[in-house]
C-alpha positions in Angstrom: 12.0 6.0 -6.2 9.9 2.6 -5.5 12.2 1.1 -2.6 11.6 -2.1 -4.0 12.9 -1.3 -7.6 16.8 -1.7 -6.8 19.4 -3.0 -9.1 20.2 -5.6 -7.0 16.6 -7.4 -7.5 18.5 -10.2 -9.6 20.9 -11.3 -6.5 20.1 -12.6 -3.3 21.3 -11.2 -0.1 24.8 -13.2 -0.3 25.3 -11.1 -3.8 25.0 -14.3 -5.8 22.4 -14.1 -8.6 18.8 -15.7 -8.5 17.8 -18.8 -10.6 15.4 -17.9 -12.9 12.3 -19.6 -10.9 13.9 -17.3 -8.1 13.8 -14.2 -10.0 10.0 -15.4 -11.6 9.0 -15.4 -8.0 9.9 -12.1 -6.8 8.6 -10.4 -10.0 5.3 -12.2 -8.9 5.5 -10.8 -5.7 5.9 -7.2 -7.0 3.4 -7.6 -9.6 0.4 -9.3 -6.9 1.6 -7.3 -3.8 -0.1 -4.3 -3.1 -2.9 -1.7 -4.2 -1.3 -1.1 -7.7 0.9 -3.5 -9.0 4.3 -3.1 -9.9 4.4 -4.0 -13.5 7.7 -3.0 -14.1 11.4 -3.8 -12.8 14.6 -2.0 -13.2 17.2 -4.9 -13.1 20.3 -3.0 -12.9 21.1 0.1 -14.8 20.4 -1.0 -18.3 16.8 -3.4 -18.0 14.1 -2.9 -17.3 11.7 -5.8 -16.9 7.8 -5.5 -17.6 5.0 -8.2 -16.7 1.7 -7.8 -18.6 -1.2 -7.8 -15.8 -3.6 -7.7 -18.8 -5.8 -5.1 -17.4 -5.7 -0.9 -17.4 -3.6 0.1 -14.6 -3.3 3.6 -13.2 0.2 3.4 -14.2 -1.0 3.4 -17.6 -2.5 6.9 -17.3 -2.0 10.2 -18.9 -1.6 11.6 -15.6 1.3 9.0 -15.1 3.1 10.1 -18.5 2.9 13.7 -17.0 4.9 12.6 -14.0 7.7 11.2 -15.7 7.5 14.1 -18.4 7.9 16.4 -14.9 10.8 14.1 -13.4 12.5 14.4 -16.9 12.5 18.5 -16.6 13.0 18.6 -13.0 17.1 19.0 -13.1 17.7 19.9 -9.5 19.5 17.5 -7.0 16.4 17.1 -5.0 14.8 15.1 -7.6 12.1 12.9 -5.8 12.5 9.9 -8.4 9.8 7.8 -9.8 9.4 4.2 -9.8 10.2 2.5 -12.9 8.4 2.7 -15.8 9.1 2.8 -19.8 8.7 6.4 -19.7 11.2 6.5 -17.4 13.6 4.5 -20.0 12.4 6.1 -22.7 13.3 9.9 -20.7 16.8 8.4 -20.2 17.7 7.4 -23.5 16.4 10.9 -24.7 18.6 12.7 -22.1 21.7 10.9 -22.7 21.3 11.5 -26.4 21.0 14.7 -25.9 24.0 14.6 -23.5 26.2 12.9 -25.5 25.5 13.4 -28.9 25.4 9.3 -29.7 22.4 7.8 -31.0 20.6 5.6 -28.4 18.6 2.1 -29.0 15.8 0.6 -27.3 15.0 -2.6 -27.5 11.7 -4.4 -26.6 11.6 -8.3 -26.3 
């Protein structure tokens, strides 16, 4: 998994959360850093945080689907991980439906 996708990307190194401007900031980082941007942000468990680059990104790709579609079947305890991704969201909810029995909800903001 992306080392810079952890839950804690809303609090600073003290554990207290960011401001808002501070949280703006590092999603800018991630999102102009790099070869590919990082579009989008797991913050914590539950959210995942997308920023529209407005341009076709790799990411984007059949070829990127298939990898989460491969992460999703891989059940071993080796899993690699991917970065996160609404396919990997989407894959979750679908598993722990599946798990559980309860319906699941997605919501997109």
């Amino acid at each position: 998994m992306d080392s810079t996708s952890t839950d804690d990307l809303a609090r600073r190194n003290d554990g207290v959360l960011l401001s808002a401007g501070e949280l703006a900031n590092k999603l800018e980082a991630r999102l102009t850093n790099g070869a590919e941007p990082h579009t989008f942000t797991y913050l914590g468990s539950r959210f995942l945080i997308s920023v529209n680059p407005y341009e076709a990104l790799e990411s984007q790709s059949d070829a990127a689907a298939a990898v989460y579609a491969e992460d999703y079947r891989n059940t071993s305890e080796k899993r690699k991980g991917v970065a996160p991704h609404v396919f990997a969201v989407a894959a979750n909810a679908y598993l722990h439906m599946r798990q559980t029995g309860l319906n699941q909800s997605l919501v997109f903001s």
